[in-house]
N, C-alpha and C positions, 0 to 999 in steps of 0.2 A: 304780207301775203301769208306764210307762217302762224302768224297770229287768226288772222280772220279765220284759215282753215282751222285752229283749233279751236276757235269758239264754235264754229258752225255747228250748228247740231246733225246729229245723224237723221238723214231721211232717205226719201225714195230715190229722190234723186242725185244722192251724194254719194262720194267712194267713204271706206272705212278707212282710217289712218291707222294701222298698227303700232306706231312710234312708242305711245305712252305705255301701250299693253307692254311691248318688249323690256321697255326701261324698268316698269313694276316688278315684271317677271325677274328682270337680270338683278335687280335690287333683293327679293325675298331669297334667288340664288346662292347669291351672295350671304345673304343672313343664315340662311340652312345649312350651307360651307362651315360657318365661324361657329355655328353652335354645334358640328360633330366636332368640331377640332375641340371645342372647350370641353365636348363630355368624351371624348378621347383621355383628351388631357387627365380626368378628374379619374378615368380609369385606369391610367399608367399610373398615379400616384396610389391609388387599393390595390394595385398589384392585379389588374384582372385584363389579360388582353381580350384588345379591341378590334373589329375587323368591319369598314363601315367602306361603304359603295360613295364617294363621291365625284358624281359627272364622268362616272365609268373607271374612274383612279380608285385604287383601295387606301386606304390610310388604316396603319398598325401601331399598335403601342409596337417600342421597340423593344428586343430580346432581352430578357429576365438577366442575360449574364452582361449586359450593359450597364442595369442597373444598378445603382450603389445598394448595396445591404441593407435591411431598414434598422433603426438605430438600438432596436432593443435585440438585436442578433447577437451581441457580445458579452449581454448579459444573460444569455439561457443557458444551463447546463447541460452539454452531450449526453447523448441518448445513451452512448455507450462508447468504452474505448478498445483501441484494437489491441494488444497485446503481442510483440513481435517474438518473444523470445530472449536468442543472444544474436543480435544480429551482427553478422561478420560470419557466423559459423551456422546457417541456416541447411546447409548440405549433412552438418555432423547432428543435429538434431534427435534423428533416430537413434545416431547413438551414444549423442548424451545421457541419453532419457533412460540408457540400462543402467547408469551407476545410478544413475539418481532413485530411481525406483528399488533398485537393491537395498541404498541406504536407507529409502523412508519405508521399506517394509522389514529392515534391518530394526529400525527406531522403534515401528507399530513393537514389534515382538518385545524387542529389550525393554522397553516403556511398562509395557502391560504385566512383563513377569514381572520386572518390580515391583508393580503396583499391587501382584495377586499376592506374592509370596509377603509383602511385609501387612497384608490387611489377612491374612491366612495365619500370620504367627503370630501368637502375642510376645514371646520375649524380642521382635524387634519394635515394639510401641516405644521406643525409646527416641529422643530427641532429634538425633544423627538421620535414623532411619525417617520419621516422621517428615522431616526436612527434605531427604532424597524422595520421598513418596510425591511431597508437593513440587518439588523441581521433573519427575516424571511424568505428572502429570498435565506440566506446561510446557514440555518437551512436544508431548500427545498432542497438544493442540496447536503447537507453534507449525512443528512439522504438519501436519494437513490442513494448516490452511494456507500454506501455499503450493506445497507439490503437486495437490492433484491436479490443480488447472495448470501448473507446471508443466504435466507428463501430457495433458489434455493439446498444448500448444506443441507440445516437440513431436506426438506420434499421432493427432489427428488435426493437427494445423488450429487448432480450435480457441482462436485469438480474440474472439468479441467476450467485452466483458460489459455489465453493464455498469451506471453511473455510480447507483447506491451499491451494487455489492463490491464496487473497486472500492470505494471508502468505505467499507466494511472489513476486507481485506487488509488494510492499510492501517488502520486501528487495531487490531487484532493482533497485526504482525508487531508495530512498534511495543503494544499493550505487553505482551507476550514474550519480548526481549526485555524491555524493563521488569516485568519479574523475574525471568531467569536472572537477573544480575542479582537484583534482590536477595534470590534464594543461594547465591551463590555468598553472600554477602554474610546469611544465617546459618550459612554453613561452615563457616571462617569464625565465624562468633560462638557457634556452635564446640568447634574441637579448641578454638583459645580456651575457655570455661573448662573445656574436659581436660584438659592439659596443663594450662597452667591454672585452673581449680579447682581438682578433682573433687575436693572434698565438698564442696559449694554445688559440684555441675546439678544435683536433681533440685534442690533447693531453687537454682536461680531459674532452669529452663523445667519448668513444673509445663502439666498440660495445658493452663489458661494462657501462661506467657506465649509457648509456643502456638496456641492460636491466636494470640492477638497478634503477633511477628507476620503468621500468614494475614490473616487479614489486612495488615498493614502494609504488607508488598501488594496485594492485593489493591488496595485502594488507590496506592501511591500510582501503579499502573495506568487506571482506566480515569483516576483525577488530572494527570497529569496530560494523558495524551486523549484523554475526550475532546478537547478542541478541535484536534487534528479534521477530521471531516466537514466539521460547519467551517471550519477558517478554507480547508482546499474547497468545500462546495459553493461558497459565496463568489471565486474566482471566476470571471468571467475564461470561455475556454472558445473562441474567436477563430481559431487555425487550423490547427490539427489535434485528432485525436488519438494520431497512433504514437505507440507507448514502447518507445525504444529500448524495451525489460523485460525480464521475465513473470514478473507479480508485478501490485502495483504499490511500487518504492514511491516514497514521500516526496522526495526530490526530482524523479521523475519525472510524476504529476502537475508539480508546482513548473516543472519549468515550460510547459505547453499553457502555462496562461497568457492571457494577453494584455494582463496591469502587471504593472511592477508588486511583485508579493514580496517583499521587504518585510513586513510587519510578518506576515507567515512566517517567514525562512527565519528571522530571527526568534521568534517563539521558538521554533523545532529547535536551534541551536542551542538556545538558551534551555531549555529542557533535558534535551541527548547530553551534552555538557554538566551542568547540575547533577544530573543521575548517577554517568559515567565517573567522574571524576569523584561524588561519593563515594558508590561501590570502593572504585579500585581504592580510593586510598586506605578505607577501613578494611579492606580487604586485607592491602596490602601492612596494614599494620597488625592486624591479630595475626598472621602468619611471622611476621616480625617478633614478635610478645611470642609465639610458640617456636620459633627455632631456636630462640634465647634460651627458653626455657628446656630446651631439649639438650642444649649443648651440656647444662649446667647439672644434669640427672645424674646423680650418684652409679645408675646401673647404665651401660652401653646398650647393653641389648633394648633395655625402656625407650632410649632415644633414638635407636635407629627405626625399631618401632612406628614411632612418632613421627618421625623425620620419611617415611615410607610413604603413611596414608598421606600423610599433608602434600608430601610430592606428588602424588596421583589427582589431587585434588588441582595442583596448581598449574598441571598440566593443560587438566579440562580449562581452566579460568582464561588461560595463555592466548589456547586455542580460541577460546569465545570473545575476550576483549580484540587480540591481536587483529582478527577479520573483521569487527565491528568498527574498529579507530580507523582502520583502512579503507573500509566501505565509504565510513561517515565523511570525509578528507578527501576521499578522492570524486565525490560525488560533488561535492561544493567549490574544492579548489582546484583540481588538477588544472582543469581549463582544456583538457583535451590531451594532456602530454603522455598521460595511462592510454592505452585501447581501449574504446567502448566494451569490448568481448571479456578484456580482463577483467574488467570491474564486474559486470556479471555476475561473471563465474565466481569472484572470490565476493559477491551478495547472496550465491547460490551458497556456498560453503559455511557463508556465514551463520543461514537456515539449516542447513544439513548436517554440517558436521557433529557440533556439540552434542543435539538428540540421540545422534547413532551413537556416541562414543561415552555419553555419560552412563548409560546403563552399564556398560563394560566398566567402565574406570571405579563408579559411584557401588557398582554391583559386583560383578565378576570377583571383582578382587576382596571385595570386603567377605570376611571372611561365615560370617554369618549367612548371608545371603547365597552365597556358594554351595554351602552345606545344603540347604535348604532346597535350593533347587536340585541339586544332585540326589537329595533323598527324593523327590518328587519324580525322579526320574526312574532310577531305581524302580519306584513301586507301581509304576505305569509298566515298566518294562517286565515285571514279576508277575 
């Protein structure tokens, strides 16, 4: 019966059978369903939501914070990091920010008259002096390249920094401490020669040597710690970007990645280590070689003399290695047992102190330079 009716052709006298139209229809339904779902589908993967009418239902790509990350997220470098400060003490801030700016406009000052008064006089063109001039002038740049955005985060909150000027930053800063060691190194080497060879000291530190010595700190710097930025910038940075510091410290940085930086963190050691450990120990031997030599001085007054500047000298060194071993140590090993805050402050100290106090120690006291600015004073005030 079924059959017969559907062969039957349609005419005048016959009803229409809807059956096959509906079945057609329900089928292409069907097919128009499965192919918004498939170009849904192809839209949730480009990341583009979709919003499609079917049979009066909407169908959605789901929310973006459902979706997994796409794979090359881990590997893009932050746009920028935030810079927190000293956190723990974000109420004392304001006034942290007074010593700090005291002493880095303490350092501007002291920095600069050393630098005016020994390029103003020629009888200190002399080795000693030449030597404090180059350690004053890496004082100059050690200290503002981290306090201004220093004072910038403690009195106007002003924590973003971007990608390349933090590794800019970070370079600069390390650069900048291995040549203070350096100079402090030429300066060790400097009064052994004048002390225990007087008669040799213009002979051996002539002008050429002394600028190849700067040069050579010089180099040893920005050879050594060039890497530092392509090795943290190749690091994928996957989590977070805020930076539990006041500038942006190496260790820091490296620890907000999201691979294991093994091969990093062992360079930086194996470098800060090597540098460190030269300095002090030739340091510590030409002061060796010159207290010997002081004890052994036919006139007392010659070696207390001696025994005077070098104490002043050994003071600054004390101050600069002692915060530096500390910083370095407690950043890698404490494991948490220091306070985040004290570490800070004693990496803040580490930048600050030395600049302010080596003009005094390096300047003030020595006795040339004293004169000199006093008579500058004098004739400003006449």
């Amino acid at each position: 019966m079924d059959k017969k009716r559907r062969e039957a052709p349609i005419g005048p006298g016959r009803a229409w059978d809807p059956a096959p139209c509906k079945a057609e229809a329900l089928l292409c339904e069907r097919f128009e369903f499965t192919a918004r779902l498939l170009h849904a589908a192809a839209c949730r993967k480009s990341g583009v939501a979709v919003a499609h009418r079917v049979k009066g239902s909407r169908v959605r790509a789901p929310d973006s914070s459902m979706q997994p990350p796409p794979s090359n997220l881990s590997q893009a470098s932050p746009a920028a990091f935030l810079l927190l400060g000293i956190p723990g003490l974000e109420s004392l801030h304001t006034w942290l920010a007074l010593p700090f700016c005291s002493m880095y406009l303490f350092a501007l000052l002291g920095n600069c008259t050393v630098l005016v008064v020994i390029k103003t006089e020629p009888s200190l063109h002399q080795p000693m002096y030449l030597f404090l001039g180059m350690l004053s002038l890496t004082d100059l740049l050690l200290s503002t390249s981290a306090l201004p955005k220093m004072l910038a985060i403690f009195w106007l909150g002003a924590g973003h920094i971007s990608f390349s000027s933090c590794l800019t930053q970070m370079f600069f800063i390390h650069m900048l401490t291995a040549m203070e060691s350096g100079f402090f190194l030429a300066m060790a080497y400097d009064r052994y020669v004048a002390i225990c060879h007087p008669l040799r000291h213009t002979v051996i530190l002539t002008g050429t040597h002394i600028a190849r010595i700067g040069a050579a700190v010089l180099a040893r710097g920005m050879v050594f710690f060039f890497p530092h930025p392509f090795l943290v910038g190749q690091l994928p940075f996957c989590r977070t970007t805020v930076v539990a510091h006041s500038y942006c410290e190496f260790m820091a940085i490296v620890k907000l990645a999201c691979a294991d930086p093994v091969g990093t963190k062992a360079y930086s050691l194996a470098v800060a280590s090597l540098i460190g450990a030269f300095d002090v120990l030739f340091i510590g031997l030409s002061y060796g070689l010159i207290l010997r030599t002081a004890c052994r001085l036919p006139s007392k007054e010659a070696g207390l003399k001696a025994l005077r500047t070098c104490g002043s000298h050994i003071c600054v060194i004390l101050i600069f290695y002692t915060t530096a071993v500390f910083t370095f140590l407690t950043h890698r090993f404490s494991h948490g047992s220091i306070p985040h805050h004290v570490h800070i402050l004693m990496a803040n100290v580490y930048l600050l102190v030395p600049p302010t106090v080596n003009p005094v120690i390096y300047g003030v006291r020595t006795k040339q330079i004293r004169e000199r600015v006093l008579r500058g004073l004098h004739r400003k005030a006449a």
